[in-house]
Structures are given as structure tokens and as C-alpha cells.
PyMOL Python script that loads the backbone (N, CA, C, O; Angstrom):
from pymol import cmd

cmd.read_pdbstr("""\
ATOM      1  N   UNK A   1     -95.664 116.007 223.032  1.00  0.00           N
ATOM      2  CA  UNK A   1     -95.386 114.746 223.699  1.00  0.00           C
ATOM      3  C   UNK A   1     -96.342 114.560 224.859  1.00  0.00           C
ATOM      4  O   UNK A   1     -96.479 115.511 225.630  1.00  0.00           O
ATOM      5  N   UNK A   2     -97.105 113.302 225.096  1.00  0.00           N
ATOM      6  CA  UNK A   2     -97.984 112.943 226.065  1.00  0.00           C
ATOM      7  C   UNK A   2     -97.104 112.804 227.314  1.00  0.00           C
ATOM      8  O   UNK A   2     -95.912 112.593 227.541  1.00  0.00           O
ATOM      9  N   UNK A   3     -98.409 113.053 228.143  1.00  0.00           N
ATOM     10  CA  UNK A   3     -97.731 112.267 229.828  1.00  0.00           C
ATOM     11  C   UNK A   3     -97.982 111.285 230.034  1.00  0.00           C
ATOM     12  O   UNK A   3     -99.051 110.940 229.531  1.00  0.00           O
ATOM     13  N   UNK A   4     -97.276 110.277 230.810  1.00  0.00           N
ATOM     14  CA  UNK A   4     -97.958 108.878 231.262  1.00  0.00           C
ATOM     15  C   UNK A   4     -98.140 109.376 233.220  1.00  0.00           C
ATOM     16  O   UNK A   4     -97.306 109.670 234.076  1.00  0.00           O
ATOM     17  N   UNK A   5     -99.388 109.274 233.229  1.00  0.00           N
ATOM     18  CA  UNK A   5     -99.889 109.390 234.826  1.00  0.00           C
ATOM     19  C   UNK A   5     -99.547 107.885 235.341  1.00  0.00           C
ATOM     20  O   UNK A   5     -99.237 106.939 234.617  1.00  0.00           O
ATOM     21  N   UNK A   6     -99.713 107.875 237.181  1.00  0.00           N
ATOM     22  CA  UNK A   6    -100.117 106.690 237.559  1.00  0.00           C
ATOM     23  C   UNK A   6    -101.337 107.136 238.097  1.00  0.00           C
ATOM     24  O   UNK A   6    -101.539 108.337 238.271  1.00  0.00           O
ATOM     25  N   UNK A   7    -102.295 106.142 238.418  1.00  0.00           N
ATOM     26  CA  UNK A   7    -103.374 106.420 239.298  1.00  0.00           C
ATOM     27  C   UNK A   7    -103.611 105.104 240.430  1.00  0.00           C
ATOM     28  O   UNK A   7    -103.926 104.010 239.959  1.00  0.00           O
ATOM     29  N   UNK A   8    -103.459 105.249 241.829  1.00  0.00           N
ATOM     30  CA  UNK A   8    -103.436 104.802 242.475  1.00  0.00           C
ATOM     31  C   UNK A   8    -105.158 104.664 243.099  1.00  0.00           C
ATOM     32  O   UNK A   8    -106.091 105.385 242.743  1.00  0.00           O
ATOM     33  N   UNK A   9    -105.224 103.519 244.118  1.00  0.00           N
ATOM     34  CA  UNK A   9    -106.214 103.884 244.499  1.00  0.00           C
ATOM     35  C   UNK A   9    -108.062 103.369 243.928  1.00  0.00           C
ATOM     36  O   UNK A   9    -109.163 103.469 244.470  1.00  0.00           O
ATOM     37  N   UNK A  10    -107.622 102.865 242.705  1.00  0.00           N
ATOM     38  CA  UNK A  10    -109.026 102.677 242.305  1.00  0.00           C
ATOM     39  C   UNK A  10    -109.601 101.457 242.768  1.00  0.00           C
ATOM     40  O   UNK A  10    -109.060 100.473 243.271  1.00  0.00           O
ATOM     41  N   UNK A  11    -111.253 101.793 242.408  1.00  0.00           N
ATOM     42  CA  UNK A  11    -112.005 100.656 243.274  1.00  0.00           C
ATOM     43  C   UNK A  11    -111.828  99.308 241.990  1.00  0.00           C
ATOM     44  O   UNK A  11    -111.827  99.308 240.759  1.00  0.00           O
ATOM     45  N   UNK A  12    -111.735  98.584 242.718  1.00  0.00           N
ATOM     46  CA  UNK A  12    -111.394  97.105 241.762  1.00  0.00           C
ATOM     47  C   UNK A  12    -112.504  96.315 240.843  1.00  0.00           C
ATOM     48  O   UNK A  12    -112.501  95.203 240.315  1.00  0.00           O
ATOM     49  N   UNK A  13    -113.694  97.662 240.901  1.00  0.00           N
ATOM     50  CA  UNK A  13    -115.024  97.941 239.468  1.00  0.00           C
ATOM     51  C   UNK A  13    -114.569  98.086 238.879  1.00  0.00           C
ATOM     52  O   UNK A  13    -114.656  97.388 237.870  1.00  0.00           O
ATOM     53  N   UNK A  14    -113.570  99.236 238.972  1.00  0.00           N
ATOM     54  CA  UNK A  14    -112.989 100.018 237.913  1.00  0.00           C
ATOM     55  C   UNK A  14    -112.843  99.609 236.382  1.00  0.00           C
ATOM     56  O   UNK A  14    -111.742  99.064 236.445  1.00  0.00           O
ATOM     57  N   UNK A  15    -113.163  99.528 235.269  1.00  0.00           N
ATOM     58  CA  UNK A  15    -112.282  99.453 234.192  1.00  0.00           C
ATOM     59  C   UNK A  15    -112.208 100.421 233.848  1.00  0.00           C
ATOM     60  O   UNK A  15    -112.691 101.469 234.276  1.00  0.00           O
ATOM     61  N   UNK A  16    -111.210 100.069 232.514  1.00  0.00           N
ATOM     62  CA  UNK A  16    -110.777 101.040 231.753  1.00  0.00           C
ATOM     63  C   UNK A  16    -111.446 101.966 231.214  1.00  0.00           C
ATOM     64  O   UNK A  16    -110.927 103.081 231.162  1.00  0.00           O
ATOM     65  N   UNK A  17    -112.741 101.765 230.682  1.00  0.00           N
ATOM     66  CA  UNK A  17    -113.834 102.443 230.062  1.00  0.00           C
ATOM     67  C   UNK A  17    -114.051 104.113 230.979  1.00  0.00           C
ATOM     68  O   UNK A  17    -114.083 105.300 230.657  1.00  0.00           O
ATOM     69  N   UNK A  18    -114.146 103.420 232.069  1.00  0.00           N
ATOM     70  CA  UNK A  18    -114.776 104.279 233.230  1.00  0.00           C
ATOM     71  C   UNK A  18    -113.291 105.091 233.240  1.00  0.00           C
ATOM     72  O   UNK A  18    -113.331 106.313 233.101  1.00  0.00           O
ATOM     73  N   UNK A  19    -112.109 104.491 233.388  1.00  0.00           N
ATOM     74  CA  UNK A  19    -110.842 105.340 233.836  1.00  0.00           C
ATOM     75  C   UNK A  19    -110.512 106.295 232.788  1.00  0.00           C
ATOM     76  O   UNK A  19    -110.095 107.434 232.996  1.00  0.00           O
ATOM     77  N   UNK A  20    -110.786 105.612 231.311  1.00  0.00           N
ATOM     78  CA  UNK A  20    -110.747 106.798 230.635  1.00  0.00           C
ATOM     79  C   UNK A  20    -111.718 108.546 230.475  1.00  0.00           C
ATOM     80  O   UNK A  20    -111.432 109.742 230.420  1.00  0.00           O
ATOM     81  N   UNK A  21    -112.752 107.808 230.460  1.00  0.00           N
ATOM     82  CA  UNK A  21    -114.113 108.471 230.900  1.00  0.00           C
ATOM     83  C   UNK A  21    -113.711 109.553 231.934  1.00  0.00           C
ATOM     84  O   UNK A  21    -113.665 110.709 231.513  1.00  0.00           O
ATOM     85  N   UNK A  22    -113.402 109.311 233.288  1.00  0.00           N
ATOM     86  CA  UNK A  22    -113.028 110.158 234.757  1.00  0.00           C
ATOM     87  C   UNK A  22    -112.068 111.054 233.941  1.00  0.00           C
ATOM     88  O   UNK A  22    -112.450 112.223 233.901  1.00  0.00           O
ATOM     89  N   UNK A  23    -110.753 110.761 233.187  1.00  0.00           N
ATOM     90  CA  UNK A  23    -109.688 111.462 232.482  1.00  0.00           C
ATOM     91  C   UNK A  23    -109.998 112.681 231.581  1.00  0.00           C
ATOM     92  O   UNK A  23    -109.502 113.808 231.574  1.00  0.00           O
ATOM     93  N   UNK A  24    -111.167 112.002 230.667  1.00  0.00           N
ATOM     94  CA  UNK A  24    -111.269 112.828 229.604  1.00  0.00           C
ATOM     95  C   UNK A  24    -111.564 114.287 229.538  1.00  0.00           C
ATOM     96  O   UNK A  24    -111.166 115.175 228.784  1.00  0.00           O
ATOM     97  N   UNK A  25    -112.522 114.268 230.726  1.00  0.00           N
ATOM     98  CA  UNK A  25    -112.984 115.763 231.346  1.00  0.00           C
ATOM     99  C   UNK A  25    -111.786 116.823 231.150  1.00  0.00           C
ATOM    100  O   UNK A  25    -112.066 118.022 231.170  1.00  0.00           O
ATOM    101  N   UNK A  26    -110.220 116.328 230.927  1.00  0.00           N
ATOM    102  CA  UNK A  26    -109.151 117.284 231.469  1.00  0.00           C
ATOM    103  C   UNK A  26    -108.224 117.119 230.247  1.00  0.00           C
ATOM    104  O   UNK A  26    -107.001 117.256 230.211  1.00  0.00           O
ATOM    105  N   UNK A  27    -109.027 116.812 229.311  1.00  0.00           N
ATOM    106  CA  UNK A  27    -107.887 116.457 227.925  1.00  0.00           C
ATOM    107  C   UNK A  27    -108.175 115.410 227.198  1.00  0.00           C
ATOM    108  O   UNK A  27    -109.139 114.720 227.528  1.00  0.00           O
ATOM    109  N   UNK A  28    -107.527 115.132 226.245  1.00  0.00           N
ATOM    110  CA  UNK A  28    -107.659 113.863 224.879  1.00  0.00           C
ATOM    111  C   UNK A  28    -106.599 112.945 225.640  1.00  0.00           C
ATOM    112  O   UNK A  28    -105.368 112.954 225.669  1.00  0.00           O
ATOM    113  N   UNK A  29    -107.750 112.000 226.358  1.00  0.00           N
ATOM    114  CA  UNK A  29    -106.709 110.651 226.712  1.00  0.00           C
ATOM    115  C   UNK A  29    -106.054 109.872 225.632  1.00  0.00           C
ATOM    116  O   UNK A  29    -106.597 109.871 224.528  1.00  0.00           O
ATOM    117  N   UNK A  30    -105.094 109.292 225.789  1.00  0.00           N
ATOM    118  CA  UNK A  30    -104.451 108.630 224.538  1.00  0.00           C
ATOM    119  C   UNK A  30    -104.660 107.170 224.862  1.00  0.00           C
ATOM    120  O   UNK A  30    -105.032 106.483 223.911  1.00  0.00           O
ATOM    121  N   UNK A  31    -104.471 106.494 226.161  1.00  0.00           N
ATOM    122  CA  UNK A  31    -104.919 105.171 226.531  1.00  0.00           C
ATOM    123  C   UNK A  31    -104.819 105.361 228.146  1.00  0.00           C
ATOM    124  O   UNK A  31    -104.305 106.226 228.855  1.00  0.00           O
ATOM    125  N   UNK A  32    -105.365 104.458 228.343  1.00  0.00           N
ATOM    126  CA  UNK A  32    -106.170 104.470 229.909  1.00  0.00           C
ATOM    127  C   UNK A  32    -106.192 102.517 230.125  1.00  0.00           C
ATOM    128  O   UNK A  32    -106.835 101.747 229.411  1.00  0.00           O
ATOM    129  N   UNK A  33    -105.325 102.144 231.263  1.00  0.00           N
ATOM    130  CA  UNK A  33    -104.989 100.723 231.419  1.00  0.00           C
ATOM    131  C   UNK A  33    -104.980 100.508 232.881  1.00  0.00           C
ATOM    132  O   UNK A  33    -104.440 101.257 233.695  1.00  0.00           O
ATOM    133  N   UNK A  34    -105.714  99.267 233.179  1.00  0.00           N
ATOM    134  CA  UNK A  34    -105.915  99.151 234.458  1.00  0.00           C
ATOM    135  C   UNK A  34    -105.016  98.045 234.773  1.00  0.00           C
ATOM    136  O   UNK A  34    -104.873  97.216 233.875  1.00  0.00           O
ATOM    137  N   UNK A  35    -104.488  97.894 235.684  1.00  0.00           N
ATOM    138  CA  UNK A  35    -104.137  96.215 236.059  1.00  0.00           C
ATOM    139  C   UNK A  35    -104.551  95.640 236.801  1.00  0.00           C
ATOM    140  O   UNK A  35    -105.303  95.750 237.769  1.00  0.00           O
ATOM    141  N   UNK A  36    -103.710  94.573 236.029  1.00  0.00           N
ATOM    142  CA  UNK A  36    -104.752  93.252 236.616  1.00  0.00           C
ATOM    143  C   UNK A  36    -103.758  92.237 237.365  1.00  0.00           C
ATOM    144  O   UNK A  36    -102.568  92.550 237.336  1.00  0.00           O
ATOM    145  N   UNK A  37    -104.169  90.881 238.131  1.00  0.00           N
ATOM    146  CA  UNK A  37    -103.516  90.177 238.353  1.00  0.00           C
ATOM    147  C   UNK A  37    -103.331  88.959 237.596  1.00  0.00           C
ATOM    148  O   UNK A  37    -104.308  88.211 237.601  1.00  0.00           O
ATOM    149  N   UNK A  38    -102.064  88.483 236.787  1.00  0.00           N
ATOM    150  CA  UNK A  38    -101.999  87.919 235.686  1.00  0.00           C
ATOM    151  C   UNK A  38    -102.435  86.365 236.146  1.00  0.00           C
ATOM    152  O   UNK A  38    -102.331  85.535 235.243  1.00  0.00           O
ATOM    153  N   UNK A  39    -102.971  85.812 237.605  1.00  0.00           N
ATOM    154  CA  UNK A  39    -103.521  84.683 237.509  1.00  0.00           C
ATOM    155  C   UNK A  39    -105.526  84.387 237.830  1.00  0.00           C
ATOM    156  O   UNK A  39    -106.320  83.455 237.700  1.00  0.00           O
ATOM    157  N   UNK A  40    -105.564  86.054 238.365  1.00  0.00           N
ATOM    158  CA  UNK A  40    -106.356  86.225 238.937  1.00  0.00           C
ATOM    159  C   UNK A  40    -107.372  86.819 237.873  1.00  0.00           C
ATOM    160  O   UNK A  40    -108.440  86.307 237.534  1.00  0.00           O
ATOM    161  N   UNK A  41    -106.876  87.884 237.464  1.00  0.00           N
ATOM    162  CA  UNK A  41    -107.524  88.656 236.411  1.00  0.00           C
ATOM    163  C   UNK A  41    -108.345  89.980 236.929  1.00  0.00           C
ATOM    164  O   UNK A  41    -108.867  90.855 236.238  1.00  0.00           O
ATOM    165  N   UNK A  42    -108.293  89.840 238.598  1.00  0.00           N
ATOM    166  CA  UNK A  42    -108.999  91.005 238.678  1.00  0.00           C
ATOM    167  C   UNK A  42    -108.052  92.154 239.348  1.00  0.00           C
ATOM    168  O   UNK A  42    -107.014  91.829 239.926  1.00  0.00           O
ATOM    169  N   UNK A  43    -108.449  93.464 239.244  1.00  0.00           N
ATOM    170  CA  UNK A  43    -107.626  94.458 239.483  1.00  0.00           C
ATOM    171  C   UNK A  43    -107.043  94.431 240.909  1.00  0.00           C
ATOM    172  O   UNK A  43    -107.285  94.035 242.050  1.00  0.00           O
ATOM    173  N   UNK A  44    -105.901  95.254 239.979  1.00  0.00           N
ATOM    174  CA  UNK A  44    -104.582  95.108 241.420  1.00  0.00           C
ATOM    175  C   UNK A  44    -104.984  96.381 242.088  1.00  0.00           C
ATOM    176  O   UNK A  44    -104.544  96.467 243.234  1.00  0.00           O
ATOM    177  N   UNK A  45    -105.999  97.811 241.512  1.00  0.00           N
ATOM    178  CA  UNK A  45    -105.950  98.427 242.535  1.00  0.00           C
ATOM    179  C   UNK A  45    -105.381  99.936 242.217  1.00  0.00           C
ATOM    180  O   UNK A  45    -105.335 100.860 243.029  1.00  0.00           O
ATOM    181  N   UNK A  46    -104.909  99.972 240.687  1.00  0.00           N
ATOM    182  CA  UNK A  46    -103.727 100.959 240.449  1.00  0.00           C
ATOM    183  C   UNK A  46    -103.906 100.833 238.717  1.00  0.00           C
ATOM    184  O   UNK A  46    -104.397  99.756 238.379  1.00  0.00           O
ATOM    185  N   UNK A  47    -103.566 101.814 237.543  1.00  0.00           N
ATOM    186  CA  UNK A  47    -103.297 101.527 236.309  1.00  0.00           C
ATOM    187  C   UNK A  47    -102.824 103.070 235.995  1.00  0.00           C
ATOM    188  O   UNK A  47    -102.820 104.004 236.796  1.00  0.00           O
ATOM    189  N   UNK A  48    -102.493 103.083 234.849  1.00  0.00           N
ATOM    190  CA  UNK A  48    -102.237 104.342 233.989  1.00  0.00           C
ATOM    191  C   UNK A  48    -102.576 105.174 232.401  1.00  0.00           C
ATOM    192  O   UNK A  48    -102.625 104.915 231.198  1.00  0.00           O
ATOM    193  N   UNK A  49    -102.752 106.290 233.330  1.00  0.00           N
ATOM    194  CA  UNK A  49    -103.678 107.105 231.795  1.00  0.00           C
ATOM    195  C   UNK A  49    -102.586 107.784 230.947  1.00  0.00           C
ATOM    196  O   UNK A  49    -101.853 108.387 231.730  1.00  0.00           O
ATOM    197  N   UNK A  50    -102.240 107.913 229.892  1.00  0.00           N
ATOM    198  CA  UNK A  50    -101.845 108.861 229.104  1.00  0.00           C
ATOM    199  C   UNK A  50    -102.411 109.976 228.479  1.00  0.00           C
ATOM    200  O   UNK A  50    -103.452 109.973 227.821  1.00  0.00           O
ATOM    201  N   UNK A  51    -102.040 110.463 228.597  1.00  0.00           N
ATOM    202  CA  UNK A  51    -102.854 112.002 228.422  1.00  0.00           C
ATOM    203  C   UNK A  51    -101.943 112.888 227.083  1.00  0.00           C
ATOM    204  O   UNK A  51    -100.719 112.917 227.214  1.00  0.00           O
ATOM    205  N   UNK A  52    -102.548 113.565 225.869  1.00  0.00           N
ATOM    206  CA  UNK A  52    -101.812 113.862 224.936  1.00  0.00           C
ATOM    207  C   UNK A  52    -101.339 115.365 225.452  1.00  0.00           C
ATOM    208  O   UNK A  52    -101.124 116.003 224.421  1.00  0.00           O
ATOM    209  N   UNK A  53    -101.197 115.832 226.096  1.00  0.00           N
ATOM    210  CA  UNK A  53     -99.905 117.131 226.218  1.00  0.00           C
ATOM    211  C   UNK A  53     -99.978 117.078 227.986  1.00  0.00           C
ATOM    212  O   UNK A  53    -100.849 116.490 228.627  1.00  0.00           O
ATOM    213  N   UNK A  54     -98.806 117.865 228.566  1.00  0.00           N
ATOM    214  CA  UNK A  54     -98.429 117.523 229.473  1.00  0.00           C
ATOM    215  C   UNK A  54     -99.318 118.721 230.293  1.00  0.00           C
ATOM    216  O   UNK A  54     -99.605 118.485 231.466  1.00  0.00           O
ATOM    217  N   UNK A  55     -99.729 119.933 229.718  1.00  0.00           N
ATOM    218  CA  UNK A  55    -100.449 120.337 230.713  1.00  0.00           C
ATOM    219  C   UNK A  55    -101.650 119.608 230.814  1.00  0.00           C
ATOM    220  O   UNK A  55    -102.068 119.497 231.967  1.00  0.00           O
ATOM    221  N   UNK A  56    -102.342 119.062 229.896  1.00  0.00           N
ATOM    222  CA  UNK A  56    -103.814 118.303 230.524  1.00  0.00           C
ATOM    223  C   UNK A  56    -103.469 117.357 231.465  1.00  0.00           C
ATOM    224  O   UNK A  56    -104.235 116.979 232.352  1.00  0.00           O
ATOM    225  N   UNK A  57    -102.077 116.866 231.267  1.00  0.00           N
ATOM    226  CA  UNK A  57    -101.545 115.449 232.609  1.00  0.00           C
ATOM    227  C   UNK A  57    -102.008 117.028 233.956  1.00  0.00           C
ATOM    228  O   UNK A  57    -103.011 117.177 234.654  1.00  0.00           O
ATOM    229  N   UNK A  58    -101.197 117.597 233.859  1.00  0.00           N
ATOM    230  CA  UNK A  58    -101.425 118.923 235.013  1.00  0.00           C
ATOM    231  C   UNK A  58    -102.313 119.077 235.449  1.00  0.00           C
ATOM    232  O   UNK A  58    -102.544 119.102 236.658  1.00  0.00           O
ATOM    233  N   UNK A  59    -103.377 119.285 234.184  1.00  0.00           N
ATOM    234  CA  UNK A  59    -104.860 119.770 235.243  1.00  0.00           C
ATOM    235  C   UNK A  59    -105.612 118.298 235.616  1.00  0.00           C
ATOM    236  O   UNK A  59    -106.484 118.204 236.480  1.00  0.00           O
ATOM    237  N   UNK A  60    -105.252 117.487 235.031  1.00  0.00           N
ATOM    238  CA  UNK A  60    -106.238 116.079 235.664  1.00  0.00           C
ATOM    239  C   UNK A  60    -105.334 115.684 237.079  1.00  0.00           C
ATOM    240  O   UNK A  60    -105.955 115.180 238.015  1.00  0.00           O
ATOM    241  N   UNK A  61    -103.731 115.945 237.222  1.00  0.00           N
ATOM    242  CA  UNK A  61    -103.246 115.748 238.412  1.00  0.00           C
ATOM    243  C   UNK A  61    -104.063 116.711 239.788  1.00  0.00           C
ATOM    244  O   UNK A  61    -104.588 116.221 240.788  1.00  0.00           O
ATOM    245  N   UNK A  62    -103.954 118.145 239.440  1.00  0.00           N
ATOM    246  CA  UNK A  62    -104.506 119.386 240.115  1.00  0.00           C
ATOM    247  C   UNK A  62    -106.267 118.705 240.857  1.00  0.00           C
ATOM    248  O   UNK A  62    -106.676 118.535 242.005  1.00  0.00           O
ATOM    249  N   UNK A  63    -106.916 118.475 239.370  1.00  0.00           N
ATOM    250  CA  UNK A  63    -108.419 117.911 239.746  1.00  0.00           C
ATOM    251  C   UNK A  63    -108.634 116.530 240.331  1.00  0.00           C
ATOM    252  O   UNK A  63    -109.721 116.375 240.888  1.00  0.00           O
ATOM    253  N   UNK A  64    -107.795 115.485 240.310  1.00  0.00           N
ATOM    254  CA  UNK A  64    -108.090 114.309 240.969  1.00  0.00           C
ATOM    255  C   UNK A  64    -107.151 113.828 241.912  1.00  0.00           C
ATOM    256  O   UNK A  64    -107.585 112.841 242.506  1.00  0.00           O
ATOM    257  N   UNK A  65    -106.184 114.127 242.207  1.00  0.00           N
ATOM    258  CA  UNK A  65    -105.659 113.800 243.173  1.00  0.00           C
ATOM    259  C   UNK A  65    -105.970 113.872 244.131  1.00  0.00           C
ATOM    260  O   UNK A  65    -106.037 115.068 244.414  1.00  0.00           O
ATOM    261  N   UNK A  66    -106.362 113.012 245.276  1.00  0.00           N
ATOM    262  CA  UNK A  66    -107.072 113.135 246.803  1.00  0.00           C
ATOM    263  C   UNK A  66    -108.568 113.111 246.614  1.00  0.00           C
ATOM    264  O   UNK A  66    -109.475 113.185 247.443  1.00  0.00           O
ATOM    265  N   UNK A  67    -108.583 112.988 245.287  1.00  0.00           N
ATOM    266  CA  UNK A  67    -110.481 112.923 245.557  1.00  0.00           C
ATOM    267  C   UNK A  67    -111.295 111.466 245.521  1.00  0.00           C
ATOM    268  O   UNK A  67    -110.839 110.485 244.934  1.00  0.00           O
ATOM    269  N   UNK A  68    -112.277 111.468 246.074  1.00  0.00           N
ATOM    270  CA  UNK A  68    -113.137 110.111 245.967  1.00  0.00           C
ATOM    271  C   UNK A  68    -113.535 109.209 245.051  1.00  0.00           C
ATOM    272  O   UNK A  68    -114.633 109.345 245.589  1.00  0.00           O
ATOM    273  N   UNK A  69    -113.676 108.625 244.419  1.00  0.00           N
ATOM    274  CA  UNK A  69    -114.113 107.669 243.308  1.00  0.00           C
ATOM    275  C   UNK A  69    -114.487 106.317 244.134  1.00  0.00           C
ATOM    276  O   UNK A  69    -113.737 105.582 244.776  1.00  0.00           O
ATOM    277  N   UNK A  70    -115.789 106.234 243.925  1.00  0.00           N
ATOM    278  CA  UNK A  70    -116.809 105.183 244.569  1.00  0.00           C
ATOM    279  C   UNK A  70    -115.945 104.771 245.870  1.00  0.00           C
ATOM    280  O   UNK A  70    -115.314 103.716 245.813  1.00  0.00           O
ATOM    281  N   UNK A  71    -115.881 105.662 247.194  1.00  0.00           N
ATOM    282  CA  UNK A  71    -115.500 105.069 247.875  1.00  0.00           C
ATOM    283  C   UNK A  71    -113.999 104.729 248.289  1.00  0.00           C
ATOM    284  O   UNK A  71    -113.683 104.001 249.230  1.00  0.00           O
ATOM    285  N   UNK A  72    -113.105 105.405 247.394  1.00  0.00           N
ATOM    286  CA  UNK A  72    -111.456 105.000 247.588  1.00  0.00           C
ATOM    287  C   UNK A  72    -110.757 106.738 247.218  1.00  0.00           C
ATOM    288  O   UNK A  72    -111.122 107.435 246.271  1.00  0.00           O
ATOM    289  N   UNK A  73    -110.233 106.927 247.732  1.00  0.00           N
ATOM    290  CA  UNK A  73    -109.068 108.102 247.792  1.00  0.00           C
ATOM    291  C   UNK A  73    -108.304 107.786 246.479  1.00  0.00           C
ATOM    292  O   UNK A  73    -107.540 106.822 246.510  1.00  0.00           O
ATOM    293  N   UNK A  74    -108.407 108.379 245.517  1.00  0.00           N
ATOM    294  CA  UNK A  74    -107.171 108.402 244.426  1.00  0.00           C
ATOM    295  C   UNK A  74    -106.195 109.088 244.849  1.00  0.00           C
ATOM    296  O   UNK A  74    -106.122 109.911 245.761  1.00  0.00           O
ATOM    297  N   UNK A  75    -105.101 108.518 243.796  1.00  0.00           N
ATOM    298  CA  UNK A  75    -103.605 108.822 244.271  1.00  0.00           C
ATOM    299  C   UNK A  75    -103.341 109.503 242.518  1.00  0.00           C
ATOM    300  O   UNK A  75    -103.598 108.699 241.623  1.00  0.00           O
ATOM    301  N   UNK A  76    -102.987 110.529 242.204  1.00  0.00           N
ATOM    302  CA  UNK A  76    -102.967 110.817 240.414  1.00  0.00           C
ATOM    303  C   UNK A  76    -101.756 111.692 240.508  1.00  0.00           C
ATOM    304  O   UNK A  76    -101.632 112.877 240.817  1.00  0.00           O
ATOM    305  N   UNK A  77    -100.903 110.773 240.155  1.00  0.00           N
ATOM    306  CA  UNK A  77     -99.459 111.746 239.953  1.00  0.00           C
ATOM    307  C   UNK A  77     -98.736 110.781 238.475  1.00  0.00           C
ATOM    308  O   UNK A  77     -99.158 109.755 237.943  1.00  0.00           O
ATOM    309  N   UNK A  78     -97.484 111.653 238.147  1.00  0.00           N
ATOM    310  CA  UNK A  78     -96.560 111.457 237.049  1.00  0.00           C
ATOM    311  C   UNK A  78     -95.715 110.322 237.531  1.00  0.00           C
ATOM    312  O   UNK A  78     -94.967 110.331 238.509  1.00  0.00           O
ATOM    313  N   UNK A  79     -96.035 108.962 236.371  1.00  0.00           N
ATOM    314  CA  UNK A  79     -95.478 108.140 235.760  1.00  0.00           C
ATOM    315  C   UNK A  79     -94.380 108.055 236.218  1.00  0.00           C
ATOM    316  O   UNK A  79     -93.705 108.955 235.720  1.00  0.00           O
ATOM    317  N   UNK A  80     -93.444 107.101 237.329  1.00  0.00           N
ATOM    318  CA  UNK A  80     -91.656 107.248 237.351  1.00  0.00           C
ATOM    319  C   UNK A  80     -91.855 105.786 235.633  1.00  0.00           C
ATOM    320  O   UNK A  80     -92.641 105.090 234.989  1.00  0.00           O
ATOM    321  N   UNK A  81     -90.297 106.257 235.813  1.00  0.00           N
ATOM    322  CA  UNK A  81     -89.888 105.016 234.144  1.00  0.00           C
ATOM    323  C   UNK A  81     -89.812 103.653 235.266  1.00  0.00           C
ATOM    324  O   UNK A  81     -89.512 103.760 236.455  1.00  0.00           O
ATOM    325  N   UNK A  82     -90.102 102.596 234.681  1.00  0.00           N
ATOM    326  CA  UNK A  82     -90.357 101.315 235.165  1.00  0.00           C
ATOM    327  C   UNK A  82     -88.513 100.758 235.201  1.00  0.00           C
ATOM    328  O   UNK A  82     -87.771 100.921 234.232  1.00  0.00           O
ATOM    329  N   UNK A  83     -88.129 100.197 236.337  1.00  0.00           N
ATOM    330  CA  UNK A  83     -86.924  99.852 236.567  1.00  0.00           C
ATOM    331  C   UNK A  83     -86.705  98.541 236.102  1.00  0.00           C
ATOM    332  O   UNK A  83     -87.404  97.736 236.718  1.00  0.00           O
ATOM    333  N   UNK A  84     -86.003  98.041 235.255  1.00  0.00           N
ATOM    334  CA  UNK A  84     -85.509  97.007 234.996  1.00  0.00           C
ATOM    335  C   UNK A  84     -85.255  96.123 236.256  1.00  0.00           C
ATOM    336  O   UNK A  84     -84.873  96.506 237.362  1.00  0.00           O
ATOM    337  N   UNK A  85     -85.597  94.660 235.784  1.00  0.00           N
ATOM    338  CA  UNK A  85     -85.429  93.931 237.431  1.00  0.00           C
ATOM    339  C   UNK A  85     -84.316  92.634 237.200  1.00  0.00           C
ATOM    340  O   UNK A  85     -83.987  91.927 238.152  1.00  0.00           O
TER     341      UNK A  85
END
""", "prot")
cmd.dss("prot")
cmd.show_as("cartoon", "prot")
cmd.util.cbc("prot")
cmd.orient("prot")
């Protein structure tokens, strides 16, 4: 069973291409999604990688968390479940 990461923090260049890319180094990403602002279209700043077993979520948390990417501090921790509103 995969992990779903969040990643906080990214520069608003960012796509997905690149977010998967930074991931892959630490495992077989499964999808890698950035967001966006649904009037705006450009990034909110934040998206999430899935990663296919939970220790590679581990070592990409261990290796990127607190580190630099063009200029912005990433934030790379485990997925909470999205709360119904």
C-alpha cells in the first residue's frame, strides 16, 4: 500500500513534472499533483506525492523535509485524510 505525502512550501514554478522528478530519487512515485487556484490557475504553494510503499514515503520525508528548493523551505510530511466540510 502507497503513502500519500503533503508537500508544503513549493515555489509557484513548480509543476508536477519537476515534483515528481525531486520524489523519484527515494522510490517509484505513483502520482505527484500540484495545486492550483481553481480561478486563477496558478499554484497555491503546496500539492501531493504518492509514493508506492511506505518506507520510500520515509526516506523522501527523512531527505526533504526542511530543505531548499529554488529558494523556499519545504515542508514533506504524511498526508492527514481530507475532512468533510
Amino acid at each position: 500500500m502507497g503513502s500519500k505525502l503533503y508537500v508544503g512550501g513549493l515555489p509557484y514554478a513548480v509543476e508536477e513534472a519537476r515534483l515528481s522528478e525531486l520524489f523519484s530519487q527515494y522510490g517509484a512515485v505513483e502520482s505527484a499533483r500540484v495545486i492550483t487556484d481553481k480561478f486563477t490557475g496558478q499554484s497555491r504553494g503546496f500539492g501531493f506525492v504518492e509514493m508506492a510503499t511506505s518506507d520510500e514515503a520515509n526516506q523522501a520525508i527523512a531527505a526533504l523535509h526542511g530543505t531548499d528548493l529554488e529558494g523556499r523551505t519545504l515542508t514533506v510530511n504524511e498526508a492527514k485524510e481530507q475532512v468533510p466540510r
